[in-house]
ROSE-4610 file (N, C-alpha, C; in Angstrom, 1 decimal, always signed):
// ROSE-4610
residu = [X/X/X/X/X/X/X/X/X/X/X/X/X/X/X/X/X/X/X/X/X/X/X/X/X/X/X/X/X/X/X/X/X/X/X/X/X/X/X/X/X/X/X/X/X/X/X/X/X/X/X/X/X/X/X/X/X/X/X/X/X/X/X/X/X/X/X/X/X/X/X/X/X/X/X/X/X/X/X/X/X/X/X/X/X/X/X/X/X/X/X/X/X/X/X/X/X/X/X/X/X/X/X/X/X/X/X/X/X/X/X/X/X/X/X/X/X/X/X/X/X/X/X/X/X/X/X/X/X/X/X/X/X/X/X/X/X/X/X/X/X/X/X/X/X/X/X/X/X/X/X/X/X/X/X/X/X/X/X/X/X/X/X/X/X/X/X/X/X/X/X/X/X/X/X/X/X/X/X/X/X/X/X/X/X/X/X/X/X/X/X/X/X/X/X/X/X/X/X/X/X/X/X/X/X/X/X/X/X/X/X/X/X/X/X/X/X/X/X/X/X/X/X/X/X/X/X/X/X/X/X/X/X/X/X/X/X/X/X/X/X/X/X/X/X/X/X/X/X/X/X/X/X/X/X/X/X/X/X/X/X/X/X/X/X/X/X/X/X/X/X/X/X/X/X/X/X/X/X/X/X/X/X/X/X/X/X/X/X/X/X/X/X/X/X/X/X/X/X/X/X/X/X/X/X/X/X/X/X/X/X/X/X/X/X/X/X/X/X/X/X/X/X/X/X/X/X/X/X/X/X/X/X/X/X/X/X/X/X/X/X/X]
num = [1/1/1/2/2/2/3/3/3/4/4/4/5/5/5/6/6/6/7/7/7/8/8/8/9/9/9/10/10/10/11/11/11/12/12/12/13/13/13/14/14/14/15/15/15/16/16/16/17/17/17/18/18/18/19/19/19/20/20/20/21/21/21/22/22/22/23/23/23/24/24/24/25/25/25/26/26/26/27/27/27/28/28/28/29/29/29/30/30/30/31/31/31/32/32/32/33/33/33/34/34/34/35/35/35/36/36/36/37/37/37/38/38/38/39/39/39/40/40/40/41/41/41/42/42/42/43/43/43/44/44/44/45/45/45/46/46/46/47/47/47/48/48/48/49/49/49/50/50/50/51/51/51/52/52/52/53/53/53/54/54/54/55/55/55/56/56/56/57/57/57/58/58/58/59/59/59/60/60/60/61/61/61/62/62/62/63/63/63/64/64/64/65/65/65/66/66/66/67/67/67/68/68/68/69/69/69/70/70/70/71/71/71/72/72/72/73/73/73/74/74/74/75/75/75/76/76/76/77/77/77/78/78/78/79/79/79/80/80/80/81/81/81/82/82/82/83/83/83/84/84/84/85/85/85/86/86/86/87/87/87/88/88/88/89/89/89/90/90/90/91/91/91/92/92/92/93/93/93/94/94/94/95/95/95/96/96/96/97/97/97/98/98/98/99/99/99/100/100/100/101/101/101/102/102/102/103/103/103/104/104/104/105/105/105/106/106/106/107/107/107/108/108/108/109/109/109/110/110/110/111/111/111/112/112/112/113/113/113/114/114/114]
x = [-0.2/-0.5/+0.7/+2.0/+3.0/+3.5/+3.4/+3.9/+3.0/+2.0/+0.9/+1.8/+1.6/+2.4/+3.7/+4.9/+5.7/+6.0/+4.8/+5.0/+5.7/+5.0/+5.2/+6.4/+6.5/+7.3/+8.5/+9.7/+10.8/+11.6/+12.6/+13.5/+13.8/+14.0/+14.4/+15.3/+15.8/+16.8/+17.0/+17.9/+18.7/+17.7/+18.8/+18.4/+18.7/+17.7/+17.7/+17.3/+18.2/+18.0/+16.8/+16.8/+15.5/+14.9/+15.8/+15.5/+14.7/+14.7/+14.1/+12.4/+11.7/+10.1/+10.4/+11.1/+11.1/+12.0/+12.9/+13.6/+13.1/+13.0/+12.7/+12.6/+12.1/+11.5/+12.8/+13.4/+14.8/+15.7/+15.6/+16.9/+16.3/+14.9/+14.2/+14.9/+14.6/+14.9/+16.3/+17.1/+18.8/+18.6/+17.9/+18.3/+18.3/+16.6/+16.5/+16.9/+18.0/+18.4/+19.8/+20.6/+21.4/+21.5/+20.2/+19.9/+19.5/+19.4/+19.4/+20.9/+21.7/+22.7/+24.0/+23.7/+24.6/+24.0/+22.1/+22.0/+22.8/+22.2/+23.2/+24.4/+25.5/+26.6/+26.5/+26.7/+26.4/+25.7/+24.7/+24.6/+25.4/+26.1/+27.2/+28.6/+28.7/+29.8/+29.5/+28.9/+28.2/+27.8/+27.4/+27.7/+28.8/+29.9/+31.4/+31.8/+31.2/+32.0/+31.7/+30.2/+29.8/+30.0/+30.6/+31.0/+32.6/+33.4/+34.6/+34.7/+33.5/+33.1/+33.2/+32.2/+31.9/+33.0/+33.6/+35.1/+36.1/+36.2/+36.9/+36.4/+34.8/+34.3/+34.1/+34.4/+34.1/+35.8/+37.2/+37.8/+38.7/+38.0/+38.5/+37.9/+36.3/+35.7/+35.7/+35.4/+36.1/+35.0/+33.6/+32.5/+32.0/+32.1/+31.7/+30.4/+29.5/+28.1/+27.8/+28.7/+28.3/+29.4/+30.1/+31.1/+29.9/+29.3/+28.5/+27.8/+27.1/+25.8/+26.4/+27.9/+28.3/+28.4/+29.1/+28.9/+27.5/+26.7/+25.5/+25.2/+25.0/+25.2/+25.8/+27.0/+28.2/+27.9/+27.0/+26.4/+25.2/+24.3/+23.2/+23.7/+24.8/+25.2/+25.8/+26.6/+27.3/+25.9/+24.8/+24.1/+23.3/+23.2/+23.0/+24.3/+25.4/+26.0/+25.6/+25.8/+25.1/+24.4/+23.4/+22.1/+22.1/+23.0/+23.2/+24.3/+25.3/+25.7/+24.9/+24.1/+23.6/+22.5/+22.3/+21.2/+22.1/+23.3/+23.8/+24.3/+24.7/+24.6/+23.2/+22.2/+21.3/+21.0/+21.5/+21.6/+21.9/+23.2/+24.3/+23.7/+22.8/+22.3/+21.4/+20.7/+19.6/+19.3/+21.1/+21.6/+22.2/+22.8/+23.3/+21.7/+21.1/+19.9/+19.0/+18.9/+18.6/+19.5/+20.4/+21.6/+21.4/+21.2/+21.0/+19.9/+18.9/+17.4/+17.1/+18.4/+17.7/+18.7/+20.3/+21.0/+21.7/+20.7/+21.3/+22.1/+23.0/+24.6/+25.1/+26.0/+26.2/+27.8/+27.2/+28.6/+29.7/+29.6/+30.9/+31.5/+30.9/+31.2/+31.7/+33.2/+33.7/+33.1/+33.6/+33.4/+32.2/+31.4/+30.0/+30.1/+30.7/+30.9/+30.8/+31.5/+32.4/+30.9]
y = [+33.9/+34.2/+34.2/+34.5/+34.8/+33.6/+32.4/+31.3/+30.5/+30.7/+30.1/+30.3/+31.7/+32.6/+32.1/+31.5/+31.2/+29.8/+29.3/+27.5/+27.0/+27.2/+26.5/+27.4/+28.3/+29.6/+28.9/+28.7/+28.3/+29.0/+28.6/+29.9/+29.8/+31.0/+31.0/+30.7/+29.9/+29.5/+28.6/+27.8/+26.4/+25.2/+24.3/+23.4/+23.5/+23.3/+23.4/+21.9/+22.3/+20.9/+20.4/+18.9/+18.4/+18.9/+19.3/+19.4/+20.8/+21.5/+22.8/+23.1/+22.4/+21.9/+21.8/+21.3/+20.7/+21.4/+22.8/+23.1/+24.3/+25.2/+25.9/+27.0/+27.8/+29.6/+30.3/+30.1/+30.7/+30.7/+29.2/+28.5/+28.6/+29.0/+29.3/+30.8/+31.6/+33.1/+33.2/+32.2/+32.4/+32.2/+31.1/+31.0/+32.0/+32.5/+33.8/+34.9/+35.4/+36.5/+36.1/+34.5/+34.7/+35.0/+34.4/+34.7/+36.1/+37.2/+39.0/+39.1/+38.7/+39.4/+38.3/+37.7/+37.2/+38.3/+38.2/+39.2/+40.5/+41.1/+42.6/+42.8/+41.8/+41.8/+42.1/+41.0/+40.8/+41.8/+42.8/+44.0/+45.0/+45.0/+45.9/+46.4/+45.1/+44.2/+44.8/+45.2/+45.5/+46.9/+47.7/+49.1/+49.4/+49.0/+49.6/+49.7/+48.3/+48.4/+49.8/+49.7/+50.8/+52.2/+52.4/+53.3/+54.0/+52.7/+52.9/+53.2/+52.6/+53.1/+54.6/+55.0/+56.5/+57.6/+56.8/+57.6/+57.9/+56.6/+56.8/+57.3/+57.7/+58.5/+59.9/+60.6/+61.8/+62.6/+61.4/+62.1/+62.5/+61.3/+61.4/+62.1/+62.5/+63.2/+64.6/+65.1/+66.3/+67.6/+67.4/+68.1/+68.4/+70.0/+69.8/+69.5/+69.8/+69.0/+68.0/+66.8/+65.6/+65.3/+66.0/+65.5/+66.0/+67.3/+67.4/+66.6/+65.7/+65.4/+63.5/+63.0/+61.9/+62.0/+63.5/+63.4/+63.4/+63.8/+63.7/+62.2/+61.4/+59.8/+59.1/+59.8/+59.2/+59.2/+60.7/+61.0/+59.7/+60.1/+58.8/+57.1/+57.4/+55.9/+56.0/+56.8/+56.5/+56.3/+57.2/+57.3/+55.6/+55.5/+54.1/+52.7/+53.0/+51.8/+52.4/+53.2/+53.8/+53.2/+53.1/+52.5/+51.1/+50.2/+49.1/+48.8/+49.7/+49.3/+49.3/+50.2/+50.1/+48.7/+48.3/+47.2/+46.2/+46.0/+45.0/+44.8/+46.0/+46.1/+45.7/+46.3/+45.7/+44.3/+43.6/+42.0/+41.2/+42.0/+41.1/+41.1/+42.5/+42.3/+41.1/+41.3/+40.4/+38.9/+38.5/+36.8/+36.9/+38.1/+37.5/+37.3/+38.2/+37.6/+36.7/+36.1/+34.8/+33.8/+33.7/+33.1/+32.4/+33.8/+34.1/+33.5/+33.3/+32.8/+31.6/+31.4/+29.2/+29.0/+29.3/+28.4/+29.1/+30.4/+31.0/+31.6/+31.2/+32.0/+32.4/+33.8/+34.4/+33.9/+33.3/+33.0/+34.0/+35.5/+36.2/+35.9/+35.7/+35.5/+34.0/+33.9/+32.6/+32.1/+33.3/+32.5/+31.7/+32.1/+31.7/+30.4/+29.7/+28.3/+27.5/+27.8/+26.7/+26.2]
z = [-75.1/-76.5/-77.4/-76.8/-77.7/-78.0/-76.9/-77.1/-77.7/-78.1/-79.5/-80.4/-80.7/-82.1/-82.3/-81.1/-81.8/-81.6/-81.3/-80.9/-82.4/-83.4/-84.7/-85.9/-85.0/-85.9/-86.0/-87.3/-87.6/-88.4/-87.8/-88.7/-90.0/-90.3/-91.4/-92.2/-93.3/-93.8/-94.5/-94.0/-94.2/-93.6/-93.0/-92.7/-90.7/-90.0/-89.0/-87.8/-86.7/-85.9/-85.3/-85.3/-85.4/-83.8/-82.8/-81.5/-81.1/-82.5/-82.1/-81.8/-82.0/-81.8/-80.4/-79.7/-78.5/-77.4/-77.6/-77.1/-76.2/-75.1/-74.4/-75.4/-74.7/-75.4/-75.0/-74.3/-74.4/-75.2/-75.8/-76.7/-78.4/-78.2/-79.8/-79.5/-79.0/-78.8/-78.9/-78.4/-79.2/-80.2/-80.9/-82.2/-83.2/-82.6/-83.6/-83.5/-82.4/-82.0/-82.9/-82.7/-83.7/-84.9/-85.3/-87.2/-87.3/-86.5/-86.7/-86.5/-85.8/-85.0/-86.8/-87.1/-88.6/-89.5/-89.8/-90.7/-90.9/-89.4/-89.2/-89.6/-89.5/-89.4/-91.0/-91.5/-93.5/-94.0/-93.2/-93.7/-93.4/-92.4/-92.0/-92.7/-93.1/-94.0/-95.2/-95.4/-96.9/-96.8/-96.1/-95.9/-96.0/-95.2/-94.7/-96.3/-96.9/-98.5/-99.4/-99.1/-99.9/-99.6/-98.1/-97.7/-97.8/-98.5/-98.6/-100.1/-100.8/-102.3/-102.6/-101.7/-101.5/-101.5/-99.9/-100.1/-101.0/-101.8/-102.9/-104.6/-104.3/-105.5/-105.0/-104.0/-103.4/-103.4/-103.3/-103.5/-104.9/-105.8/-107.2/-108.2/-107.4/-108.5/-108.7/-109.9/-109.9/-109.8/-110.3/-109.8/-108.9/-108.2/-106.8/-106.4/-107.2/-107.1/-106.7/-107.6/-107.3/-106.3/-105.7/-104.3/-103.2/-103.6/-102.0/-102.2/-103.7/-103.1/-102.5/-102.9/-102.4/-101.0/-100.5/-99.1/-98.1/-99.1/-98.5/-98.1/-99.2/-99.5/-97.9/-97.9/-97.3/-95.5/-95.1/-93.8/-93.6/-95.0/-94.6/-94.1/-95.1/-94.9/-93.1/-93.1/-91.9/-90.5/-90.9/-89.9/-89.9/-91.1/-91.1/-90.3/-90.4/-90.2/-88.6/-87.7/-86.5/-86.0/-86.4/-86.3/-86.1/-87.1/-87.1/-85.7/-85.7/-84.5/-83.3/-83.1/-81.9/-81.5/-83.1/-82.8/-82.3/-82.9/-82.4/-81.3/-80.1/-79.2/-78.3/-79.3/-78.2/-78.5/-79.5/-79.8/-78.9/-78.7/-77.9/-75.9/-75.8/-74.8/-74.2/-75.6/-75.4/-75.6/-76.2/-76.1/-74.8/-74.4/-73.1/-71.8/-72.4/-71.2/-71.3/-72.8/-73.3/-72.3/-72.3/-71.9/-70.5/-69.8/-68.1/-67.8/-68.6/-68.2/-68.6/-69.2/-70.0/-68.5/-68.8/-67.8/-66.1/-66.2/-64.4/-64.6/-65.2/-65.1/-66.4/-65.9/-67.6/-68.1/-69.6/-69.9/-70.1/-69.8/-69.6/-67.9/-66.8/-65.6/-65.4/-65.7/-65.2/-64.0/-63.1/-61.5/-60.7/-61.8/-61.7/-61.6/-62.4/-63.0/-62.3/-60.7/-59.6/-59.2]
């Protein structure tokens, strides 16, 4: 059933290679595991900013109100970039077992190679 659902499914974006119609359910599943694991990042990238924002309105401002309520801000956000880290951990798990299942061998294990 799943491979119905994602026979004709294309990624999202740009422009993509003509060999993707035709390429294993492993190597579609890198693809789209890569296009989360760029998104995440460029969201990450973009918290840290807004988080370094925060830091620098929480220690210039002079109201203690609106300093607790920046740190408040500042916890959400952190628990958020958290979160994002951990997905991308489990990202990176789950290219590397994309990986292991198209070609046998993982590309962190040189010795495998011989």
């Amino acid at each position: 059933m799943i491979k119905k659902l994602n026979k004709d499914r294309t990624l999202r974006g740009g422009m993509w290679p003509k060999w993707y119609k035709d390429s294993s359910e492993f190597t579609k599943i890198s693809l789209h595991v890569w296009d989360i694991y760029f998104m995440l990042r460029e969201l990450e990238s973009r918290l840290e900013f807004s988080a370094l924002r925060l830091k620098h309105a929480i220690r210039f401002h002079k109201s203690k109100q609106k300093r607790a309520e920046l740190r408040f801000q500042q916890r959400i956000l952190n628990e958020h970039l958290n979160q994002i880290n951990q997905l991308l951990e489990k990202n990176n798990d789950l290219r590397k077992w994309a990986f292991e299942k198209e070609h046998g061998v993982s590309y962190f294990d040189f010795d495998s190679c011989d």
